[in-house]
DRENDO-1510 file (C-alpha; in Angstrom, 1 decimal, always signed):
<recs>
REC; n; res; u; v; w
REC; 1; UNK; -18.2; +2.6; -7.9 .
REC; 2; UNK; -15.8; +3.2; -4.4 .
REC; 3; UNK; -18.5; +3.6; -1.9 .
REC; 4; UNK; -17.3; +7.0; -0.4 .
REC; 5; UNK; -19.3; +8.6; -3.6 .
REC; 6; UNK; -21.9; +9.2; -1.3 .
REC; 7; UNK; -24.2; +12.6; -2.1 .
REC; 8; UNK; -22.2; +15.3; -1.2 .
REC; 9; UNK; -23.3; +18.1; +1.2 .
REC; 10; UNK; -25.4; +21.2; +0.0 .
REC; 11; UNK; -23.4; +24.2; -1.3 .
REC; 12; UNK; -24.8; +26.3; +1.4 .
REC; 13; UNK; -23.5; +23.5; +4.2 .
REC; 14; UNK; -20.0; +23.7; +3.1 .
REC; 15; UNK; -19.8; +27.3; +2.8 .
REC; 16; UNK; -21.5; +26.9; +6.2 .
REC; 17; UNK; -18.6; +24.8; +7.2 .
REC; 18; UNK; -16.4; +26.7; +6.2 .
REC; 19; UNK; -16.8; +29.9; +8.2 .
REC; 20; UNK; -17.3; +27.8; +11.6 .
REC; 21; UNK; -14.2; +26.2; +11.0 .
REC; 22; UNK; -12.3; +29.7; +10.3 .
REC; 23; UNK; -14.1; +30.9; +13.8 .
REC; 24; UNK; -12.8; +27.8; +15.7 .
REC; 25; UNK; -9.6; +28.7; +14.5 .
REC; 26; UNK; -9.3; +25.2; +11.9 .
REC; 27; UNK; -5.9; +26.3; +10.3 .
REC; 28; UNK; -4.8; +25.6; +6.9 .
REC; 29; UNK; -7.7; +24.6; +4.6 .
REC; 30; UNK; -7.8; +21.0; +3.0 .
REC; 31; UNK; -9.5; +20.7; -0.1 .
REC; 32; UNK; -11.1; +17.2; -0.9 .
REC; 33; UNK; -11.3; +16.0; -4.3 .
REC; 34; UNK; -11.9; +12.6; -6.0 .
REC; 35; UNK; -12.3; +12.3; -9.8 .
REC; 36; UNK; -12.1; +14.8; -12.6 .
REC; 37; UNK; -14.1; +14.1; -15.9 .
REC; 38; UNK; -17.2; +14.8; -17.7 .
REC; 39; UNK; -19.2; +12.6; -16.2 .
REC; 40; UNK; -22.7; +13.2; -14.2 .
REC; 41; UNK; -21.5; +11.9; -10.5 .
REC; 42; UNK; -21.6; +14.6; -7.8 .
REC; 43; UNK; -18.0; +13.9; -6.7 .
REC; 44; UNK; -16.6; +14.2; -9.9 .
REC; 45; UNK; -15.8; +18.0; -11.0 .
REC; 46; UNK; -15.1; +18.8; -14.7 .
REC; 47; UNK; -12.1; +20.1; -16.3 .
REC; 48; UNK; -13.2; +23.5; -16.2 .
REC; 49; UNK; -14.4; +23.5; -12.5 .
REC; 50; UNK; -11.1; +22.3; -11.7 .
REC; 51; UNK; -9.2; +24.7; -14.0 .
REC; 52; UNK; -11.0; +27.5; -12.3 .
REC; 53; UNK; -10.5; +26.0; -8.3 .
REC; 54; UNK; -6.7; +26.1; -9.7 .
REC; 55; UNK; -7.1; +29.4; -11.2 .
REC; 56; UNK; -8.7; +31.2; -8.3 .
REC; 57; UNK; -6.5; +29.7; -5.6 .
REC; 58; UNK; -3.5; +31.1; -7.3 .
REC; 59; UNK; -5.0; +34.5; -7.9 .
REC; 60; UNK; -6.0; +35.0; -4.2 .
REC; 61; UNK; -2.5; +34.1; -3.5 .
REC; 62; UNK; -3.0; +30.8; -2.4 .
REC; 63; UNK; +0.0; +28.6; -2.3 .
REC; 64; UNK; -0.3; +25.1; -2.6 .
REC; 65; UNK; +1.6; +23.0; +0.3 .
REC; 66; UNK; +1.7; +19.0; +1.4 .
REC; 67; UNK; +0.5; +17.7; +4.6 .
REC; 68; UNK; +4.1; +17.3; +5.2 .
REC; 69; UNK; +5.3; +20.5; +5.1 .
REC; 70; UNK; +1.9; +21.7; +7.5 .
REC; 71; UNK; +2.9; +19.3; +10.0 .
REC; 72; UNK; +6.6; +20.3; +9.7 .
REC; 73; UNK; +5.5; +23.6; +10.3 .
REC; 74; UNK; +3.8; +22.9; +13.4 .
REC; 75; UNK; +7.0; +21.0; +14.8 .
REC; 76; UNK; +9.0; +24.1; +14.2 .
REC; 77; UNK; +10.8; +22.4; +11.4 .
REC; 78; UNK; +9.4; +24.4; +8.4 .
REC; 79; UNK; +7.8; +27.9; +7.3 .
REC; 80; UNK; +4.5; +28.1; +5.5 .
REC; 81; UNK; +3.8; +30.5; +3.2 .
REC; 82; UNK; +1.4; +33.6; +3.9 .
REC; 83; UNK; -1.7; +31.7; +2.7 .
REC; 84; UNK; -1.7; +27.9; +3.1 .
REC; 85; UNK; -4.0; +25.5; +1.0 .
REC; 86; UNK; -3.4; +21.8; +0.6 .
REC; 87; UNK; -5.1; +19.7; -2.5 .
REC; 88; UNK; -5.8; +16.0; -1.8 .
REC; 89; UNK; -7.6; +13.7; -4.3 .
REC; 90; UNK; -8.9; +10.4; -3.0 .
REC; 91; UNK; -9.3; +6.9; -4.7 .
REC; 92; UNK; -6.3; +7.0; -7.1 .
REC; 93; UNK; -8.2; +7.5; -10.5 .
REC; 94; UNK; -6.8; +7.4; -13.4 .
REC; 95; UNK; -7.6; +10.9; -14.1 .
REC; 96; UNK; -5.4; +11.9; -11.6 .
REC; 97; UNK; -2.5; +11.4; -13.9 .
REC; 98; UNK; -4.7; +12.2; -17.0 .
REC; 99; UNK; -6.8; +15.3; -16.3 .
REC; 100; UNK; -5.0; +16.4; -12.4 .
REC; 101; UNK; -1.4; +16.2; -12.9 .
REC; 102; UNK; -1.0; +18.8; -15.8 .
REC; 103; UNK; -3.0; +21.1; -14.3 .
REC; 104; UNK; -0.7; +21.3; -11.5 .
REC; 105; UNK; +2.4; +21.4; -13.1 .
REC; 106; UNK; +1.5; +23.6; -15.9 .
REC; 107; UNK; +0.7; +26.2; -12.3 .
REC; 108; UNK; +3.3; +25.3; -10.0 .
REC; 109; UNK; +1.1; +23.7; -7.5 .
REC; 110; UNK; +1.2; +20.3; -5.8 .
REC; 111; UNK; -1.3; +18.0; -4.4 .
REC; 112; UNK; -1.7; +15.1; -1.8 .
REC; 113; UNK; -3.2; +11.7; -3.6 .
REC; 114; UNK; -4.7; +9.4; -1.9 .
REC; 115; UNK; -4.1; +5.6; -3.1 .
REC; 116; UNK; -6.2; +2.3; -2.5 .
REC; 117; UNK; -2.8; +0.0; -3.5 .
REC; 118; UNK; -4.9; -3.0; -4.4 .
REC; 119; UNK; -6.6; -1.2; -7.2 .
REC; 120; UNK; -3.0; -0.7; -8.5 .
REC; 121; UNK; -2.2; -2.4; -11.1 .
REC; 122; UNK; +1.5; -3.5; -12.5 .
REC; 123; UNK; +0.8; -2.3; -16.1 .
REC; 124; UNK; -1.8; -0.9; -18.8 .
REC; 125; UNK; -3.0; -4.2; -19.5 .
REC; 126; UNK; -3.9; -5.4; -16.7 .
REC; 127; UNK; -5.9; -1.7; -15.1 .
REC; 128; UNK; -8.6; -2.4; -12.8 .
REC; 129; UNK; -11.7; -0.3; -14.3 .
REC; 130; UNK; -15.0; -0.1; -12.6 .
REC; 131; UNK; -17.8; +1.7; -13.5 .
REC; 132; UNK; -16.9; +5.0; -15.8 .
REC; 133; UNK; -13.3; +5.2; -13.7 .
REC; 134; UNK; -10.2; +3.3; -14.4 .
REC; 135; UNK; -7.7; +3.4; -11.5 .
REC; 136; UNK; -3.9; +4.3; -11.3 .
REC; 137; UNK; -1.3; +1.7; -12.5 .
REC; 138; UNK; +1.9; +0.8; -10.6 .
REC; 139; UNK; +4.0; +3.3; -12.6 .
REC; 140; UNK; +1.3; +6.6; -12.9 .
REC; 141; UNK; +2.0; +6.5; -9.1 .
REC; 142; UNK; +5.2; +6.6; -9.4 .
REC; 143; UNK; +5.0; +9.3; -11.5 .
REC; 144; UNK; +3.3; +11.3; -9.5 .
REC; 145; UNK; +5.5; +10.6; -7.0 .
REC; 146; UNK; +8.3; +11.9; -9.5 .
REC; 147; UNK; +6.7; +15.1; -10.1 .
REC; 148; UNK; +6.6; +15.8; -6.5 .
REC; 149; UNK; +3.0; +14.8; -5.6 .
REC; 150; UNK; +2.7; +13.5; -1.9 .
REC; 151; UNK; +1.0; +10.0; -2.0 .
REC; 152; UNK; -0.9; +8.5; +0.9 .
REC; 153; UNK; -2.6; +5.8; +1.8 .
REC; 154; UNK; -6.4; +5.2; +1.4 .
REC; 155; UNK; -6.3; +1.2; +2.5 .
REC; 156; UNK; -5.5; -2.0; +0.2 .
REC; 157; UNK; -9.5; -2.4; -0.7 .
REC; 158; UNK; -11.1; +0.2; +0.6 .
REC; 159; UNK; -13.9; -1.2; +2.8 .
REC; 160; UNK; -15.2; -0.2; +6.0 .
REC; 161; UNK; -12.7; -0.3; +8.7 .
REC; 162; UNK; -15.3; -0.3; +11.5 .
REC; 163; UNK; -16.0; -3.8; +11.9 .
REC; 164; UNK; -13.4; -5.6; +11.1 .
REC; 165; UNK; -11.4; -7.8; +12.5 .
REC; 166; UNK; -8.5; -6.4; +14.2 .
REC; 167; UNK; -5.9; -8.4; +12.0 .
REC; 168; UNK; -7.8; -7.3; +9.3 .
REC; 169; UNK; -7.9; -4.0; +10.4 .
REC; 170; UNK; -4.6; -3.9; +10.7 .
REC; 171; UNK; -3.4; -5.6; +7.4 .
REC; 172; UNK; -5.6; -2.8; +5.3 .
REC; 173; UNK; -3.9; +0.2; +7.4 .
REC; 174; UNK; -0.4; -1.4; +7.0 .
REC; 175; UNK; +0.1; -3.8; +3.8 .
REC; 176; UNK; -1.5; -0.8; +1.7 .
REC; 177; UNK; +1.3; +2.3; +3.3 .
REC; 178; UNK; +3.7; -0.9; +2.9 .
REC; 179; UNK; +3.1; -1.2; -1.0 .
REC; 180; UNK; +3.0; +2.2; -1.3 .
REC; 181; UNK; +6.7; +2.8; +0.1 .
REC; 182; UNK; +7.7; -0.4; -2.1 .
REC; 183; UNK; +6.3; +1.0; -5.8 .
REC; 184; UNK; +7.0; +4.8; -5.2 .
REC; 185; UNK; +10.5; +4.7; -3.1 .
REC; 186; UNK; +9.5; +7.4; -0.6 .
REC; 187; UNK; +7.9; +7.0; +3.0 .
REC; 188; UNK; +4.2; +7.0; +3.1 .
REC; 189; UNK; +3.1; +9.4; +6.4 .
REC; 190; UNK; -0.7; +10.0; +5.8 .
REC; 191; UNK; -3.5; +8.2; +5.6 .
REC; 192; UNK; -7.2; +8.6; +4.4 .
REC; 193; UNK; -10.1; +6.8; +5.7 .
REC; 194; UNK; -12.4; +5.2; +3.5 .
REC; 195; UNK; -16.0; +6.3; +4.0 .
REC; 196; UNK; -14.0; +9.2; +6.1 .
REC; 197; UNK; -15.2; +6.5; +8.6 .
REC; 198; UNK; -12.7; +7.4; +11.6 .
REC; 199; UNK; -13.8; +5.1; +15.4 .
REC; 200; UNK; -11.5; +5.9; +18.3 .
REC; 201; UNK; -10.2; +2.1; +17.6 .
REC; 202; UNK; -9.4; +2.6; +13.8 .
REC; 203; UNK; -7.7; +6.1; +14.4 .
REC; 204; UNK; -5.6; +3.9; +17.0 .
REC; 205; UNK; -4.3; +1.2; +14.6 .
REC; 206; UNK; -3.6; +3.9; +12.1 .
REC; 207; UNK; -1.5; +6.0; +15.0 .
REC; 208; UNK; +0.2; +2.9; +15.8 .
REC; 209; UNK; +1.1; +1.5; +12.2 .
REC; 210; UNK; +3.0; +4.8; +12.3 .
REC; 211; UNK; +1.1; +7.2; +10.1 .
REC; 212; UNK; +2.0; +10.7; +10.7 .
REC; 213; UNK; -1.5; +12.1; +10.3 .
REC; 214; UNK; -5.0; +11.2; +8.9 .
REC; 215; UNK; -7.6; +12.9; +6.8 .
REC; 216; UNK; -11.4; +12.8; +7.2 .
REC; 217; UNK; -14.0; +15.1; +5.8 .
REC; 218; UNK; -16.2; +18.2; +7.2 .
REC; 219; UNK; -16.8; +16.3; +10.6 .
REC; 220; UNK; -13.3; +16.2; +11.4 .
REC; 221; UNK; -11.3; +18.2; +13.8 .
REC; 222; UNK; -7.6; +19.7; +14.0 .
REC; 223; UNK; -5.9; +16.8; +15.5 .
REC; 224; UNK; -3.3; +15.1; +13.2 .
REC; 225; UNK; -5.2; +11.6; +12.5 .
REC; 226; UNK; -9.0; +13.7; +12.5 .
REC; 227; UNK; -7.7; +16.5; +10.4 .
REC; 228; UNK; -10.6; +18.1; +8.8 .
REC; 229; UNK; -11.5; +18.6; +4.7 .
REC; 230; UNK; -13.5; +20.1; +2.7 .
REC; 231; UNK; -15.3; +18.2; +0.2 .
REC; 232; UNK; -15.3; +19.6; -3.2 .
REC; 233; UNK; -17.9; +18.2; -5.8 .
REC; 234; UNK; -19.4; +18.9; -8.9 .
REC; 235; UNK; -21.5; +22.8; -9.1 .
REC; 236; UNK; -19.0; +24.6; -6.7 .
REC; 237; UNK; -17.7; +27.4; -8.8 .
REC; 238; UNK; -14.9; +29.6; -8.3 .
REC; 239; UNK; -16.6; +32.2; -6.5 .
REC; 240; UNK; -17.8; +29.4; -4.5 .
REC; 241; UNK; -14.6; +28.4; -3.1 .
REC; 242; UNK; -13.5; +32.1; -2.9 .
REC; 243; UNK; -16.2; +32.8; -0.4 .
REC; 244; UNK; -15.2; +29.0; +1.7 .
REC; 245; UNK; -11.7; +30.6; +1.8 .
REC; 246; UNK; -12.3; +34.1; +2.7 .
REC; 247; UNK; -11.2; +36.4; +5.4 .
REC; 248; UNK; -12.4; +34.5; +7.9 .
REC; 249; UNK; -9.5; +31.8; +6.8 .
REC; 250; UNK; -7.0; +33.9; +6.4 .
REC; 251; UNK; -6.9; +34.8; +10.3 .
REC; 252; UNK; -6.7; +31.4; +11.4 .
REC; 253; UNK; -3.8; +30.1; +9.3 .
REC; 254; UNK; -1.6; +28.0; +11.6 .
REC; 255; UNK; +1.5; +29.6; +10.2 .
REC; 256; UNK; +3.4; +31.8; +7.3 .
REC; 257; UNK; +5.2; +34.7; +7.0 .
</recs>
């Protein structure tokens, strides 16, 4: 199992989270997922939690947008709509194109995925599979990619970044946005850090390999390579994340019309 299943935080510490980001002004939300299924692991919601996340965003007029078009925003190069969410899904499990994908279509809305390249694999026979998840294939990315998913990068093997190495360091930050760009034909600008482990020195290689932005979990900040998610695991119902995106969001929106 990727190590970043870790136990998540309580329900009460995220909605917690929530309204002290709002008050600091944290912008548009970020939504963390990982896996969708039926199994028991806290970081992995069911079909019917995410059906209703999907259904309540889009009934409290959420509209979905990619990091890409936040950060656009902020450069003056783009307009966000009224009420701002972005979806990311780390790991690249199968279930992304399975369970994820036709969610999202089948309601308009997009999502940011976040791949670990070496799990890829070139075809169906060959799928890396560990523990109750199998992981993307070579062309499931792509077609993600097709349907107008954003893909980012979430490291070549995703290990600790910490203590390696800095030619290490470097080779999991670069070789993985590298494959990416290769298999998908598009340019990889955001990153996710394993373990949503972030050092001052690991946040440097990923500014310098060119990355656009990064994404951590609830300890990060607003800055483009700490910028800040909440994590969204198994229990949290609808009313749940209506109450982490209430009013207090909707004040602190970096842009929209």
């Amino acid at each position: 199992m990727v190590g970043s299943r870790r136990v998540p935080p309580s329900r009460s510490a995220l909605l917690l989270c929530a309204a002290l980001c709002a008050a600091c002004g944290g912008g548009v939300p970020i939504l963390m997922y990982h896996s969708v299924g039926d199994g028991g692991e806290p970081l992995t919601v069911t079909p019917a939690e995410l059906d209703a996340h999907l259904d309540v965003l889009r009934s409290q007029g959420f509209e979905t947008v990619t990091l890409r078009e936040v950060l656009d925003a902020q450069d003056g190069a783009g307009k966000l709509p009224r009420h701002p969410v972005v979806i990311t899904f780390d790991d690249g499990y199968q279930d992304a194109r399975t369970q994820v994908l036709p969610r999202l279509l089948a309601r308009g809305q997009k999502a940011t995925f976040f791949i670990v390249s070496g799990f890829c694999a070139p075809d169906e026979a060959s799928r890396v599979n560990q523990a109750r998840h199998g992981y993307l294939i070579w062309p499931e990315v792509r077609a993600l990619a097709d349907a107008g998913m954003e893909i980012g990068s979430h490291t070549v093997s995703h290990r600790m970044l910490r203590g390696m190495h800095k030619d290490d360091l470097r080779a999991e930050i670069e070789h993985s946005r590298a494959a990416l760009q290769a298999h998908v034909g598009q340019r990889i600008d955001f990153f996710a850090y394993p373990f949503n482990d972030q050092r001052p020195w690991v946040r440097r290689a990923v500014e310098k390999a060119g990355y656009r932005g990064a994404v951590v979990g609830v300890h990060g900040k607003t800055e483009r390579c700490t910028l800040q998610r909440l994590t969204m695991h198994r229990g949290i119902s609808a009313a749940d994340l209506r109450s982490m995106l209430a009013e207090s969001w909707g004040s602190s929106y970096t842009g929209g019309g």
